[in-house]
TORVO-340951 format. One record per atom (N, C-alpha, C): atom name; z, x, y negated; residue in three letters; residue number from 1. Coordinates in Angstrom, 1 decimal. Layout:
<pts>
PT   atome        Z        X        Y   residu   num
PT      CA        Z        X        Y      ala   NUM
...
</pts>
This chain:
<pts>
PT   atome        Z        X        Y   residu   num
PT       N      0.0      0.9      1.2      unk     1
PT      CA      0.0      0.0      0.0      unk     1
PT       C      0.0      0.9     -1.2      unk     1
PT       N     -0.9      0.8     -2.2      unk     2
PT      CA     -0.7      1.7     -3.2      unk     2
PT       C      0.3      1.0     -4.2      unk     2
PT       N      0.4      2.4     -5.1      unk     3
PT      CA      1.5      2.0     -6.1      unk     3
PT       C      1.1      0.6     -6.9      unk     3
PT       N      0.1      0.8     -7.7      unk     4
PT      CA      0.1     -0.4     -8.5      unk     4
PT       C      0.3     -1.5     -7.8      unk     4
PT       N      0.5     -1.8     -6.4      unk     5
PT      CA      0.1     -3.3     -5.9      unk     5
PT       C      2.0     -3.2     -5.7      unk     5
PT       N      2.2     -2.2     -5.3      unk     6
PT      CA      4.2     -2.0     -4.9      unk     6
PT       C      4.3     -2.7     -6.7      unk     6
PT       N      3.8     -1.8     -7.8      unk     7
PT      CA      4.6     -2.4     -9.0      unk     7
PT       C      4.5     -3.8     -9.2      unk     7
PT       N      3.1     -4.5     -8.8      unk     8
PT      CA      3.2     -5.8     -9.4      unk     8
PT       C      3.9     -6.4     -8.1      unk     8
PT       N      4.2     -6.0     -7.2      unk     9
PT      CA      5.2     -7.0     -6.1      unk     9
PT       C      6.4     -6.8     -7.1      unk     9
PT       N      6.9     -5.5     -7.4      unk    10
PT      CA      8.2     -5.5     -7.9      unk    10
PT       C      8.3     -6.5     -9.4      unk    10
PT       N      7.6     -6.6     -9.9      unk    11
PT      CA      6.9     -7.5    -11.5      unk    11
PT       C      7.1     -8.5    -10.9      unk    11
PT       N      6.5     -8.9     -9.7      unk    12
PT      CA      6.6    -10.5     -8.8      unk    12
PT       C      8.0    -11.2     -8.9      unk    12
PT       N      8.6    -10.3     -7.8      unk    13
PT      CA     10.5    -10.2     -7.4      unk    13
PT       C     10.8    -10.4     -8.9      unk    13
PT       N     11.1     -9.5     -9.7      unk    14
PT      CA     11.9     -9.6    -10.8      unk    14
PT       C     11.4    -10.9    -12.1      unk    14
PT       N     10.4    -11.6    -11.6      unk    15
PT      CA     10.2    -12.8    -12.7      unk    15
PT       C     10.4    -13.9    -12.2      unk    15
PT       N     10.7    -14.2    -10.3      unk    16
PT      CA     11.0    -14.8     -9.9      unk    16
PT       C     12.9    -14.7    -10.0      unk    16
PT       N     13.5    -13.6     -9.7      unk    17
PT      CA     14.6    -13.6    -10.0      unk    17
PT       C     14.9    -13.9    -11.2      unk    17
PT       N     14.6    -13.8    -12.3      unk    18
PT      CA     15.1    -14.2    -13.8      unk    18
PT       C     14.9    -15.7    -13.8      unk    18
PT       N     13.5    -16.3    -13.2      unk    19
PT      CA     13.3    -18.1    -13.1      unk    19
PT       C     15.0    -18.4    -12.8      unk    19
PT       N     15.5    -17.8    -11.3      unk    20
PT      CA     16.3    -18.6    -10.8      unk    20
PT       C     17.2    -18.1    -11.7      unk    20
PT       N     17.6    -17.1    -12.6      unk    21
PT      CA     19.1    -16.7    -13.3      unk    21
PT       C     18.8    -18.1    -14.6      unk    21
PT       N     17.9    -17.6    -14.8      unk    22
PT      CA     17.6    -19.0    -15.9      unk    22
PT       C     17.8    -20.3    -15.5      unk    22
PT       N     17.6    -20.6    -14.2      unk    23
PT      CA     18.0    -22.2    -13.9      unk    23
PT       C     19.2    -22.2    -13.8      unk    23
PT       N     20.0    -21.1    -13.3      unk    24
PT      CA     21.7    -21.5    -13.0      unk    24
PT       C     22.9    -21.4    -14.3      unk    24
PT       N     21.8    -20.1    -15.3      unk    25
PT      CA     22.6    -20.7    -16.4      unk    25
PT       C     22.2    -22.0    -17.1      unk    25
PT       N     21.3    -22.6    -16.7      unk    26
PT      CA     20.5    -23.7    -17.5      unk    26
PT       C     21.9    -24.9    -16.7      unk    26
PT       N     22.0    -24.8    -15.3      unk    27
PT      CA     22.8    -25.7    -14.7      unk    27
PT       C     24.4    -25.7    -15.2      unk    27
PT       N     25.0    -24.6    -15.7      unk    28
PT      CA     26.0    -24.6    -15.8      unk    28
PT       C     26.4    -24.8    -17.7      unk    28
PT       N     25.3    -25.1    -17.9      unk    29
PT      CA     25.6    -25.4    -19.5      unk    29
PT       C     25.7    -27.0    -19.6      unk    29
PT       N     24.7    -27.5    -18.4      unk    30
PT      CA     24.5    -28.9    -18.1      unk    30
PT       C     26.0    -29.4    -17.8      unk    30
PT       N     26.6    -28.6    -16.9      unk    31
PT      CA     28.1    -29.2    -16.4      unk    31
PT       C     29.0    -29.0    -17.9      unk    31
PT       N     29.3    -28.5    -19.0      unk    32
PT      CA     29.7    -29.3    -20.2      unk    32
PT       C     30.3    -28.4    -20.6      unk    32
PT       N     29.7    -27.5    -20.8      unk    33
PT      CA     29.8    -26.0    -22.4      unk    33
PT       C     29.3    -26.6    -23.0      unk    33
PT       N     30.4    -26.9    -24.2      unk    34
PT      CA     29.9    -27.2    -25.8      unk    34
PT       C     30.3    -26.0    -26.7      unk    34
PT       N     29.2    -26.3    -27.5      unk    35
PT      CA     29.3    -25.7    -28.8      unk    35
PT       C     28.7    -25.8    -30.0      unk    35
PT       N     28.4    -25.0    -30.7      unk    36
PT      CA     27.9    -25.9    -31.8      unk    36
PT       C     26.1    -26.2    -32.0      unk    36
PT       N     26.3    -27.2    -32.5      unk    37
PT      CA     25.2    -27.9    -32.3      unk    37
PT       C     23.5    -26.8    -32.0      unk    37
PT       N     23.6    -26.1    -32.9      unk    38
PT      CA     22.8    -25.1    -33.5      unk    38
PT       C     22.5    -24.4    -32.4      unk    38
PT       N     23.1    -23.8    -31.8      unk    39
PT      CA     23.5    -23.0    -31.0      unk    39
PT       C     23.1    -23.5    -29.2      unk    39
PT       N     23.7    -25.1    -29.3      unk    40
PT      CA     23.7    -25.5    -28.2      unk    40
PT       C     21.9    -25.9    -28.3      unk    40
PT       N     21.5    -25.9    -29.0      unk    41
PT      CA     20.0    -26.7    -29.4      unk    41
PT       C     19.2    -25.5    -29.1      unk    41
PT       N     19.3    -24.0    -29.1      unk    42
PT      CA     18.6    -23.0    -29.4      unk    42
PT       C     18.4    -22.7    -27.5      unk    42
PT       N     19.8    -22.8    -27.3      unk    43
PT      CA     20.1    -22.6    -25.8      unk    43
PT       C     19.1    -23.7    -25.1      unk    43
PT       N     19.1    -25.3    -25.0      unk    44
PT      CA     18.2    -26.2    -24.6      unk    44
PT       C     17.1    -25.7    -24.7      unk    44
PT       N     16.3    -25.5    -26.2      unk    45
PT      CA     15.3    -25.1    -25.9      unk    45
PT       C     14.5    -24.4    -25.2      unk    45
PT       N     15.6    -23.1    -25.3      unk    46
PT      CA     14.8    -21.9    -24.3      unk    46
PT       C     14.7    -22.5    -22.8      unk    46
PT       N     15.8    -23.4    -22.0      unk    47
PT      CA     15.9    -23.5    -20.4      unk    47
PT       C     14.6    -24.7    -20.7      unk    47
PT       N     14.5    -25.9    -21.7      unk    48
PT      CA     13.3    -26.2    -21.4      unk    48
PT       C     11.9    -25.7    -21.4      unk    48
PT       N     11.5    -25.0    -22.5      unk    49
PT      CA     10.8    -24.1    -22.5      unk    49
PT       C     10.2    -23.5    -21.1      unk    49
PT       N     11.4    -22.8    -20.4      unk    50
PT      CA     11.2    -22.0    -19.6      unk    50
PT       C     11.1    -23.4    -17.9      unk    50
PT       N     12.0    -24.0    -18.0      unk    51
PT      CA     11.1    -24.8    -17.3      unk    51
PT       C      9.8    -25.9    -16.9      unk    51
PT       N      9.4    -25.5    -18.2      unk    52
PT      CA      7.7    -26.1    -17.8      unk    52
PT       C      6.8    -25.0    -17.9      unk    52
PT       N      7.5    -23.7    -18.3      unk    53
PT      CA      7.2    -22.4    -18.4      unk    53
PT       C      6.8    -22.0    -16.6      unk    53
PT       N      7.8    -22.1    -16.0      unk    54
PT      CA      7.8    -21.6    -14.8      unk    54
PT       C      6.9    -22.3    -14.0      unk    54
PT       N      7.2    -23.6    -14.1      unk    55
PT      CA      6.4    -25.1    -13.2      unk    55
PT       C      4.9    -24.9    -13.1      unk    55
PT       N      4.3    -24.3    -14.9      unk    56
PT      CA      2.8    -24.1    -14.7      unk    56
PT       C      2.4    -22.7    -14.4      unk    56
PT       N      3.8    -21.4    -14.7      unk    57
PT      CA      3.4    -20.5    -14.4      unk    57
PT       C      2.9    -20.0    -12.5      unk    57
PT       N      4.1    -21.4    -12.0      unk    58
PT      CA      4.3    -21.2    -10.6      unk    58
PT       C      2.5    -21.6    -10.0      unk    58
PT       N      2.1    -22.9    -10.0      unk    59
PT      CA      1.3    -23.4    -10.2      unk    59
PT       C     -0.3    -22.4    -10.2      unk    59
PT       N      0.0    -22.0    -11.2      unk    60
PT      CA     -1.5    -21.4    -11.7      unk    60
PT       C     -1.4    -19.9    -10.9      unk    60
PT       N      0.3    -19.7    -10.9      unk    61
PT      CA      0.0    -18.5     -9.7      unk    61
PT       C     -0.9    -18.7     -8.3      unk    61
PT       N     -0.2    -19.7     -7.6      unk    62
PT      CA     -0.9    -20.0     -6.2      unk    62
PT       C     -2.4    -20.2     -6.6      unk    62
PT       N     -3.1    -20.5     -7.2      unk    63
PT      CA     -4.2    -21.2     -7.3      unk    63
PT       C     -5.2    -19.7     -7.9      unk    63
PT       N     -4.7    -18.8     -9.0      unk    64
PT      CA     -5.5    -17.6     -9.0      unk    64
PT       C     -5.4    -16.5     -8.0      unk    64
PT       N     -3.9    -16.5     -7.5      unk    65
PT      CA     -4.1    -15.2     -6.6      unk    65
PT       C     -4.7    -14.8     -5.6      unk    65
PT       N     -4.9    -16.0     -4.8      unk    66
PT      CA     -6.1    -15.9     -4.1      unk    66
PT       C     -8.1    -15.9     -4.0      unk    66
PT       N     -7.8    -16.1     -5.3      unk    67
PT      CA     -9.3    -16.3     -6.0      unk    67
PT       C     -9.4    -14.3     -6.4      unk    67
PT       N     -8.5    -14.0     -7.3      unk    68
PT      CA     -8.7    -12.9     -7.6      unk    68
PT       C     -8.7    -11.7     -6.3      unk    68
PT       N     -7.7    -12.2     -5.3      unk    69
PT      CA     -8.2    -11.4     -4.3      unk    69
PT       C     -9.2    -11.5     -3.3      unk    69
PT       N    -10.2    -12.3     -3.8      unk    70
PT      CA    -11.8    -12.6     -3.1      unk    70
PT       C    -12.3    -12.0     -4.0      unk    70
PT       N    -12.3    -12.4     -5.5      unk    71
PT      CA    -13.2    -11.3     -6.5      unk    71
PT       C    -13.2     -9.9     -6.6      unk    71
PT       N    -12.0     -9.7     -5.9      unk    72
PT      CA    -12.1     -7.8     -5.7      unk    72
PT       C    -12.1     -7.5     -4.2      unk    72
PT       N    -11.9     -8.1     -3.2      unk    73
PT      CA    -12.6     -7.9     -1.7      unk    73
PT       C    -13.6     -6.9     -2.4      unk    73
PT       N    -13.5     -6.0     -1.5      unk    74
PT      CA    -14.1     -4.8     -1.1      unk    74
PT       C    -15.6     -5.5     -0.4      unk    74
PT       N    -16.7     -5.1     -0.5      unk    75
PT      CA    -17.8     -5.7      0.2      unk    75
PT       C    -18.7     -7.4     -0.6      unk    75
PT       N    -17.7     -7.5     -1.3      unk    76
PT      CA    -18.4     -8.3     -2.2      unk    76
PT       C    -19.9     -8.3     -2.3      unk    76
PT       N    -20.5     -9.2     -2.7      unk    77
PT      CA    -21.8     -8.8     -3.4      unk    77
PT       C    -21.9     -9.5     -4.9      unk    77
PT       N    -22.5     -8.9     -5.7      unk    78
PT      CA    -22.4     -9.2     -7.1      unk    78
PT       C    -22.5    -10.7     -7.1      unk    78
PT       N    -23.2    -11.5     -6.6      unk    79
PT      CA    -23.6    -12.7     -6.4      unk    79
PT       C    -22.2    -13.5     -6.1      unk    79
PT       N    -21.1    -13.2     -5.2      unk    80
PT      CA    -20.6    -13.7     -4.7      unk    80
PT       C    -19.3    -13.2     -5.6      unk    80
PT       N    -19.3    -12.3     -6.6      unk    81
PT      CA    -18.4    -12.0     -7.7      unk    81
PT       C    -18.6    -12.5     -8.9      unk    81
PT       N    -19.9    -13.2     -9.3      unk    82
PT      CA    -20.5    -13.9    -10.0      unk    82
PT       C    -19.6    -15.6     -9.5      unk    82
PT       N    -19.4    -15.9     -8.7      unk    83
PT      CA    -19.0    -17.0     -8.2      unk    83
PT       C    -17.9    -17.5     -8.5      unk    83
PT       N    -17.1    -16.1     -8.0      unk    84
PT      CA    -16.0    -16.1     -8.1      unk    84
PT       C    -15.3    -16.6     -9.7      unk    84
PT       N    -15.7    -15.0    -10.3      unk    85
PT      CA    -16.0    -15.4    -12.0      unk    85
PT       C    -15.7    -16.3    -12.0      unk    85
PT       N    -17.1    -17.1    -12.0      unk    86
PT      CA    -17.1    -18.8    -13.0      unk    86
PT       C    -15.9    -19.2    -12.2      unk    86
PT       N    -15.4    -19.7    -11.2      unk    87
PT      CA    -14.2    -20.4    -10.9      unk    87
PT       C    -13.0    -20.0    -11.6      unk    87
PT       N    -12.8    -18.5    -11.5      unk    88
PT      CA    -11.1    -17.7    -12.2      unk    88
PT       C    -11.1    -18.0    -13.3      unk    88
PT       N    -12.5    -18.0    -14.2      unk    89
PT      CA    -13.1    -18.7    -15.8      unk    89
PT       C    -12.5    -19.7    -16.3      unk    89
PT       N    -12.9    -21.1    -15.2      unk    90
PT      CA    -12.3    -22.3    -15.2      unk    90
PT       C    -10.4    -22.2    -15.1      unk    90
PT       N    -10.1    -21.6    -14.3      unk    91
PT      CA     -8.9    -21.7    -14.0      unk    91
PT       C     -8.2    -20.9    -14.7      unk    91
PT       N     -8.2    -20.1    -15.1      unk    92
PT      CA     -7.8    -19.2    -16.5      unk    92
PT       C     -7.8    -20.9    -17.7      unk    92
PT       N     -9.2    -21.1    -18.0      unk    93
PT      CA     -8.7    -21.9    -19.2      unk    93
PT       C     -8.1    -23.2    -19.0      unk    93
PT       N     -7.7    -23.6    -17.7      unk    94
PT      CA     -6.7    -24.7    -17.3      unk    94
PT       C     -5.4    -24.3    -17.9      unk    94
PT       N     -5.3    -22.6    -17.2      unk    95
PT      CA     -3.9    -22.6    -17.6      unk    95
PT       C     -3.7    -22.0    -18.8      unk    95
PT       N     -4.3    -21.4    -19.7      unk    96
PT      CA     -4.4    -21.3    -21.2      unk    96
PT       C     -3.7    -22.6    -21.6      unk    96
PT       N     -4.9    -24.0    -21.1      unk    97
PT      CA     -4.6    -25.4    -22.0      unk    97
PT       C     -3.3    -25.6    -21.6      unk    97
PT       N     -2.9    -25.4    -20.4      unk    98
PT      CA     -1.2    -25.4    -20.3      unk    98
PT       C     -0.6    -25.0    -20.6      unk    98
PT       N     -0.7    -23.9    -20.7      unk    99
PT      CA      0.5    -23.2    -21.4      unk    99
PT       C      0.5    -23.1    -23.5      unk    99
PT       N     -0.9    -23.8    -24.0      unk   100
PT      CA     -0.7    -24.3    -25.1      unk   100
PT       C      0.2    -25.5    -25.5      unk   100
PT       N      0.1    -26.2    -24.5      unk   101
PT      CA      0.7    -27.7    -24.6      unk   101
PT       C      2.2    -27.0    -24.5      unk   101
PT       N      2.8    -26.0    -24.1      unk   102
PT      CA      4.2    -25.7    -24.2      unk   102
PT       C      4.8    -25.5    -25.5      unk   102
PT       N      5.7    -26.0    -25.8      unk   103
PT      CA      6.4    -25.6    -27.1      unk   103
PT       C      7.5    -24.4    -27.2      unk   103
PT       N      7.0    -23.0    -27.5      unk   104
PT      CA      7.9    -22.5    -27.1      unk   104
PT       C      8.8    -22.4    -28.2      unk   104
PT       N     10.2    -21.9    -28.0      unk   105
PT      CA     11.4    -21.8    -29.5      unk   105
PT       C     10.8    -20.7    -30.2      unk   105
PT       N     11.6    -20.9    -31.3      unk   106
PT      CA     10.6    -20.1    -32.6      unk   106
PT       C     11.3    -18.2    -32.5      unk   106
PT       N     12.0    -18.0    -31.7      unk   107
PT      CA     12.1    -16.8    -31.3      unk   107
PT       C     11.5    -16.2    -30.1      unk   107
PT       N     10.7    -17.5    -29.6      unk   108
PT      CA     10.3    -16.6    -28.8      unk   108
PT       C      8.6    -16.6    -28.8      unk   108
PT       N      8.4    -17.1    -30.2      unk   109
PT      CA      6.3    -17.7    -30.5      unk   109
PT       C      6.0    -16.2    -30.3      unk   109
PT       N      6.7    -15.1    -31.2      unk   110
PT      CA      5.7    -13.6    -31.2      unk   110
PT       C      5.2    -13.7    -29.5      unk   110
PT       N      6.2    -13.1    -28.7      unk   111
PT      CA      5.8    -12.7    -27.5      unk   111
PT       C      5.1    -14.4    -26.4      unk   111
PT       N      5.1    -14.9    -26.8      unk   112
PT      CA      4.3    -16.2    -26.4      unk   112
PT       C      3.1    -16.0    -26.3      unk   112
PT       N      3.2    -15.5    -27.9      unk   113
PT      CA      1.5    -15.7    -28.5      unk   113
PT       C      0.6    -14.6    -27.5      unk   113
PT       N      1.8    -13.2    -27.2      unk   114
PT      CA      1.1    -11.9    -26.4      unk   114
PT       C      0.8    -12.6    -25.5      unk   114
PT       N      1.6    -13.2    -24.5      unk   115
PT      CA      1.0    -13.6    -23.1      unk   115
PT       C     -0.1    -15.0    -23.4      unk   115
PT       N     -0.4    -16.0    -24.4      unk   116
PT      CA     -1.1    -16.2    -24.4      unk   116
PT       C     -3.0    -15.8    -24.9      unk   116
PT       N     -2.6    -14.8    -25.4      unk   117
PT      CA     -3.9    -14.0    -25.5      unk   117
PT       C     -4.3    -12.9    -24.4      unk   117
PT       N     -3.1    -12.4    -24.0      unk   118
PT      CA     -3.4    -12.2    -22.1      unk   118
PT       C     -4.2    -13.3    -21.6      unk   118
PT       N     -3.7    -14.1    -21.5      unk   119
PT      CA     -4.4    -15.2    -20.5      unk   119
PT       C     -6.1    -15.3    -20.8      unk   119
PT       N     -6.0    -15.8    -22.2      unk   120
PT      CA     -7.3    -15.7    -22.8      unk   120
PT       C     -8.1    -14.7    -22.5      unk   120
PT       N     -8.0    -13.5    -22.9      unk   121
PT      CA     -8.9    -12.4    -22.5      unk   121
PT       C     -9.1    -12.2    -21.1      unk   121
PT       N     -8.5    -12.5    -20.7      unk   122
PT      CA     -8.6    -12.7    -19.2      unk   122
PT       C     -9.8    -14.1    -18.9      unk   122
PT       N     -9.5    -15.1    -19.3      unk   123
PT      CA    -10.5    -16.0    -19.3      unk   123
PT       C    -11.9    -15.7    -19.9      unk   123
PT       N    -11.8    -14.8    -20.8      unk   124
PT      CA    -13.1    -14.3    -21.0      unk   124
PT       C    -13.7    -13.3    -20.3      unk   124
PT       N    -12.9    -12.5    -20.3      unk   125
PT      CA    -13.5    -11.6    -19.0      unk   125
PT       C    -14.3    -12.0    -17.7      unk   125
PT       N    -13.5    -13.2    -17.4      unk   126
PT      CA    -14.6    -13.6    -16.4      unk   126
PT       C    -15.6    -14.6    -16.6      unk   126
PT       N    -15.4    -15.2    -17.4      unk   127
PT      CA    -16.0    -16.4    -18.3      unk   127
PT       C    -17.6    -15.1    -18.7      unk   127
PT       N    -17.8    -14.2    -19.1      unk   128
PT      CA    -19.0    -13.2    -19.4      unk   128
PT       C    -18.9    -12.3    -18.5      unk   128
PT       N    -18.5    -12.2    -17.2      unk   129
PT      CA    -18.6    -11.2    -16.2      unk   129
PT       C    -19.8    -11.2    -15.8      unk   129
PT       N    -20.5    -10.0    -16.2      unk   130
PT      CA    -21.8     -9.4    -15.7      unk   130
PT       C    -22.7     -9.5    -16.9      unk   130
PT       N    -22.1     -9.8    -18.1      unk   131
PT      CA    -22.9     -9.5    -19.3      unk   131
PT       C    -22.2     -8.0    -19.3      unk   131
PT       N    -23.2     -7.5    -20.0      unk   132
PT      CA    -22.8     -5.9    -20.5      unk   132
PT       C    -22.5     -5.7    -21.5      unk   132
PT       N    -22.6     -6.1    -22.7      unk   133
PT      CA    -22.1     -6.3    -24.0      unk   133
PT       C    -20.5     -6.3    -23.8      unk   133
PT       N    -20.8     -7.7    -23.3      unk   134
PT      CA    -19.0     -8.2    -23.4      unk   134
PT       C    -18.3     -7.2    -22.5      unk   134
PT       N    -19.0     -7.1    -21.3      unk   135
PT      CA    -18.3     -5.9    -20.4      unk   135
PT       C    -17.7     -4.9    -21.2      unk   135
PT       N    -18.7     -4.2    -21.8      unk   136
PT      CA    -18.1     -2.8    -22.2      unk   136
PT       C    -17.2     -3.4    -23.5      unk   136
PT       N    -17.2     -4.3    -24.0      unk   137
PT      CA    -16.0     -4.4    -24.9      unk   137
PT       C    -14.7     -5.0    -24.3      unk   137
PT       N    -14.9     -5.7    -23.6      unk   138
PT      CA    -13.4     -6.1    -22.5      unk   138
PT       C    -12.9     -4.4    -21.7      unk   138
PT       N    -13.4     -3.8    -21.1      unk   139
PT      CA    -13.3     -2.7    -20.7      unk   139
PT       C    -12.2     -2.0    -21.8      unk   139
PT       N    -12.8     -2.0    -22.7      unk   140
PT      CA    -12.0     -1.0    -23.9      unk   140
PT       C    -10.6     -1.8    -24.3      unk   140
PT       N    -10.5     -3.2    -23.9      unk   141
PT      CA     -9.2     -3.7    -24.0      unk   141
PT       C     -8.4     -4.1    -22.7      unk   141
PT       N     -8.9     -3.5    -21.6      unk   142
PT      CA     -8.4     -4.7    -20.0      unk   142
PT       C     -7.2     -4.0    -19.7      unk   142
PT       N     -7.3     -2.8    -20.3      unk   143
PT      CA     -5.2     -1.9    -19.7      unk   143
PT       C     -4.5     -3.1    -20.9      unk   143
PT       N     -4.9     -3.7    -21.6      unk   144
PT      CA     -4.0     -4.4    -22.7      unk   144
PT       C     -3.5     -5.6    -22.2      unk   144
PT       N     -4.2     -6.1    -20.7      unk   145
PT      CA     -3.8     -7.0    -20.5      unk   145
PT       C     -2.5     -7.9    -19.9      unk   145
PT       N     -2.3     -6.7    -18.8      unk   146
PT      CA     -1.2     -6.4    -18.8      unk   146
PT       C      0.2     -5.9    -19.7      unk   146
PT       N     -0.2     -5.4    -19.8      unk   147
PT      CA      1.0     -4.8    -21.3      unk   147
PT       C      1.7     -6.0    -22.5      unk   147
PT       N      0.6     -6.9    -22.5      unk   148
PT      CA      0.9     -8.1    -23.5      unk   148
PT       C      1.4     -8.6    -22.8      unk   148
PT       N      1.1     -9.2    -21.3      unk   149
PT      CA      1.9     -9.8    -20.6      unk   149
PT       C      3.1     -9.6    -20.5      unk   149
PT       N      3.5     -7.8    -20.1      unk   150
PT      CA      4.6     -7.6    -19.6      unk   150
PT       C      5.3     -7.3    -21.2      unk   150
PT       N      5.0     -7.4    -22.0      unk   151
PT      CA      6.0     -7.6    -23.4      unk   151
PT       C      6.6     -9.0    -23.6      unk   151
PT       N      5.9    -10.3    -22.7      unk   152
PT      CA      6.2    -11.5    -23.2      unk   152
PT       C      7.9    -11.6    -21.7      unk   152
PT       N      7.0    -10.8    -20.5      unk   153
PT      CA      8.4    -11.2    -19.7      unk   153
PT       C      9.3    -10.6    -20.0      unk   153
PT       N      9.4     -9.0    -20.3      unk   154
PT      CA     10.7     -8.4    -21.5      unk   154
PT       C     11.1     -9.2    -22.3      unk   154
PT       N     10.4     -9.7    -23.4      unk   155
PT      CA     11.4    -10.7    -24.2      unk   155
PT       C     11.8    -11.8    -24.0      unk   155
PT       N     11.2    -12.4    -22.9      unk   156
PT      CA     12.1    -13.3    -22.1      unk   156
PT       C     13.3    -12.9    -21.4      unk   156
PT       N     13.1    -11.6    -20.5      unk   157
PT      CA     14.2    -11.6    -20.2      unk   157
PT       C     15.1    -10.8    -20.8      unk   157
PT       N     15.3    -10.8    -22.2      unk   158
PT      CA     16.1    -10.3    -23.0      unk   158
PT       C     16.6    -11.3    -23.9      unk   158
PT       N     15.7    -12.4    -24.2      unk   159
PT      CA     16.5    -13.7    -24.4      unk   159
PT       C     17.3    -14.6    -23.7      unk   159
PT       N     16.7    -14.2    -22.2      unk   160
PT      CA     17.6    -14.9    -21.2      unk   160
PT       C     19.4    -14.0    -21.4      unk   160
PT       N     19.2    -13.1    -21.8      unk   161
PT      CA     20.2    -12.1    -21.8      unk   161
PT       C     21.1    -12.4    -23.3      unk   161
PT       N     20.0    -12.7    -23.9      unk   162
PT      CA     20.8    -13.0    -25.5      unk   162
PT       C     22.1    -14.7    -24.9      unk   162
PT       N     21.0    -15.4    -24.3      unk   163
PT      CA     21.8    -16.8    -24.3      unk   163
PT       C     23.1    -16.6    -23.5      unk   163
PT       N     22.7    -15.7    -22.1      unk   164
PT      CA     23.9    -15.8    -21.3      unk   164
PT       C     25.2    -14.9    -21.7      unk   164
PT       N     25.0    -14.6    -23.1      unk   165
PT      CA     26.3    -13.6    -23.7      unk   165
PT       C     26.7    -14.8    -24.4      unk   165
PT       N     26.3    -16.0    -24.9      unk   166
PT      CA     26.2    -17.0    -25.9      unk   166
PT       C     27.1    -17.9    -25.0      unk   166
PT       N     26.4    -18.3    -23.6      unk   167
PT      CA     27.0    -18.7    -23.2      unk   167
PT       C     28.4    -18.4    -22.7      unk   167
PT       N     28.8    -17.1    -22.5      unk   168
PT      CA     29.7    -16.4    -22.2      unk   168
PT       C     30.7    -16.7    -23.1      unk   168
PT       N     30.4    -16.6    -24.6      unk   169
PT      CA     30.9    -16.7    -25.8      unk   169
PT       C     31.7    -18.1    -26.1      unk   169
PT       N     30.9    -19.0    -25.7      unk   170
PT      CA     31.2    -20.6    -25.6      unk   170
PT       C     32.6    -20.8    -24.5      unk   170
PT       N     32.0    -20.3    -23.7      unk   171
PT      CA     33.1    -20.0    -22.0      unk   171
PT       C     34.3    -20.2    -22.2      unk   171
PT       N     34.5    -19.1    -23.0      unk   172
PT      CA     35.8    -17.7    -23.7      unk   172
PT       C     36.5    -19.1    -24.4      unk   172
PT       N     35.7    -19.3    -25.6      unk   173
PT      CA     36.2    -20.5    -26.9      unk   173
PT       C     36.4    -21.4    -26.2      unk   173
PT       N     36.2    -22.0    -25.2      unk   174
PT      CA     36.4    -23.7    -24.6      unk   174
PT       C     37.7    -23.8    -23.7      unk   174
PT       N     37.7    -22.1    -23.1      unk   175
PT      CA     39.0    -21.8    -22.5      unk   175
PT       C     40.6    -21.5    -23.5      unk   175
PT       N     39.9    -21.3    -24.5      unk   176
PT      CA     41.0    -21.2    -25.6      unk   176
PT       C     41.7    -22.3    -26.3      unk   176
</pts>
């Protein structure tokens, strides 16, 4: 197994583990940590957020990963990567339009916007796959693809990190 494929299993594991840390602090704010309004509203937003976050992200995972691993099969023929393309095209901008319709909290729009323009360029990439033009100009951005991405799951999970000290914080005060 080469490295890059070990890193994104390990990228896999660790965005699935933060889903579930996110649901259980999401569950235990539900069982009745109050605080102030402000606060308690910033916290909702993010666990909703992140779960219609997760639901479409879950979703559009099963449905590309398998497509993209036919578009790079080894033995391909251009014809049948041409195919491929137009399908991952389509499905790329399904889940663009889904993940537009999310509302995310206003701390977390910058890195939103990164993984939403990941997505995008990605949908264009295969949306003009096998033009040359567009090729050689996607080429000069496709290491970016990743990178935008993985800036959006850092500051997710650093916001998941911001809330669960908040939550923490609340804990402490309610026990007081």
């Amino acid at each position: 197994m080469s490295i890059e494929i070990k890193e994104k299993i390990n990228l896999l594991a660790n965005q699935v583990n933060l889903k579930m840390e996110i649901k259980i602090s999401y569950f235990k704010l539900r069982e009745g940590l109050e605080s102030d309004g402000k606060d308690n509203e910033k916290i909702m937003d993010f666990y909703h957020f992140c779960e219609g976050f997760f639901n479409i992200w879950g979703r559009y995972l099963d449905r590309l990963s398998p497509l993209i691993n036919e578009f790079n099969r080894a033995g391909n023929t251009e014809d049948f990567k041409q195919i491929f393309a137009e399908i991952l095209s389509e499905q790329y901008e399904k889940y663009l339009q889904s993940l537009q319709n999310l509302k995310a909290p206003a701390f977390l729009n910058e890195s939103f916007e990164f993984l939403l323009d990941s997505v995008y360029e990605k949908q264009k990439y295969f949306k003009f796959y096998n033009n040359n033009f567009i090729d050689k100009e996607i080429n000069k951005i496709e290491n970016d693809f990743d990178g935008r991405e993985y800036k959006f799951w850092l500051d997710l999970h650093e916001k998941n990190v911001q809330i669960k000290s908040l939550l923490k914080e609340f804990g402490s005060k309610n026990r007081n």
